[in-house]
C-alpha positions in Angstrom: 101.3 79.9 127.8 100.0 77.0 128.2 97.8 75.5 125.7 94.4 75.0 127.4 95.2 78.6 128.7 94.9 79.6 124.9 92.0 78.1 123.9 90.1 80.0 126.4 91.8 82.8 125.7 90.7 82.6 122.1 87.5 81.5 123.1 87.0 84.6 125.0 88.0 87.3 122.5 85.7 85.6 120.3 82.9 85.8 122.6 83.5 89.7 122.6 83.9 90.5 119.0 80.2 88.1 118.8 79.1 90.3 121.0 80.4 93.7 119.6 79.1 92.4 116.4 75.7 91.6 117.3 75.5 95.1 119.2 76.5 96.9 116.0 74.0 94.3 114.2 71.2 95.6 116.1 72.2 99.5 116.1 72.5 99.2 112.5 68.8 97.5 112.3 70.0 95.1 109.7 69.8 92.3 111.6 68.2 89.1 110.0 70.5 88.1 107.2 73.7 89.7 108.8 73.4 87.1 111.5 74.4 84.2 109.9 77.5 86.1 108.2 78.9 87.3 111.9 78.7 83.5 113.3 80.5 82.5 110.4 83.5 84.4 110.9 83.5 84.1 114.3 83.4 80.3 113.5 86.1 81.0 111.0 88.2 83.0 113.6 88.1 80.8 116.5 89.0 77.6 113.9 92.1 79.0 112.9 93.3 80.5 116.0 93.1 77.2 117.8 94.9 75.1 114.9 
Protein backbone atom coordinates (compact mmCIF):
# COMPACT_ATOMS: atom_id res chain seq x y z
CA UNK A 1 0.00 0.00 0.00
CA UNK A 2 1.27 2.88 -0.92
CA UNK A 3 1.90 5.47 1.51
CA UNK A 4 -0.31 8.49 0.61
CA UNK A 5 -2.94 5.67 0.08
CA UNK A 6 -2.49 5.25 3.99
CA UNK A 7 -2.73 8.42 5.16
CA UNK A 8 -6.11 8.81 3.79
CA UNK A 9 -6.98 5.72 4.83
CA UNK A 10 -6.20 6.65 8.29
CA UNK A 11 -7.57 9.83 7.83
CA UNK A 12 -10.87 8.32 6.96
CA UNK A 13 -11.38 5.91 9.85
CA UNK A 14 -10.73 8.72 11.93
CA UNK A 15 -13.26 10.83 10.44
CA UNK A 16 -15.80 7.90 11.29
CA UNK A 17 -14.96 7.08 14.83
CA UNK A 18 -15.20 11.44 15.14
CA UNK A 19 -18.29 10.95 13.93
CA UNK A 20 -19.51 7.87 15.90
CA UNK A 21 -18.27 9.64 18.83
CA UNK A 22 -19.91 12.80 18.54
CA UNK A 23 -23.26 10.81 17.71
CA UNK A 24 -22.95 8.93 20.95
CA UNK A 25 -21.83 12.48 22.49
CA UNK A 26 -25.12 13.82 21.66
CA UNK A 27 -27.34 10.62 22.48
CA UNK A 28 -25.81 10.57 25.76
CA UNK A 29 -26.57 14.55 26.24
CA UNK A 30 -23.25 15.02 27.79
CA UNK A 31 -21.95 16.96 25.29
CA UNK A 32 -19.93 20.18 26.36
CA UNK A 33 -16.87 19.02 28.20
CA UNK A 34 -16.80 15.53 26.47
CA UNK A 35 -15.95 17.39 23.20
CA UNK A 36 -12.71 18.35 23.74
CA UNK A 37 -11.70 14.72 25.18
CA UNK A 38 -13.07 12.97 21.77
CA UNK A 39 -10.84 15.51 19.45
CA UNK A 40 -8.02 14.62 21.53
CA UNK A 41 -7.90 11.17 20.93
CA UNK A 42 -8.88 11.28 17.62
CA UNK A 43 -5.81 13.80 17.37
CA UNK A 44 -3.89 11.17 19.36
CA UNK A 45 -5.03 8.29 17.03
CA UNK A 46 -4.45 9.79 13.73
CA UNK A 47 -0.69 11.10 15.14
CA UNK A 48 0.39 7.71 15.76
CA UNK A 49 -1.07 5.92 12.97
CA UNK A 50 0.59 8.11 10.40
CA UNK A 51 4.24 7.95 12.25
Amino acid sequence: MSDERYKRLIHGICGGIFLIGLAILFYLDIFWPWILALVGIIIIIETIAKH
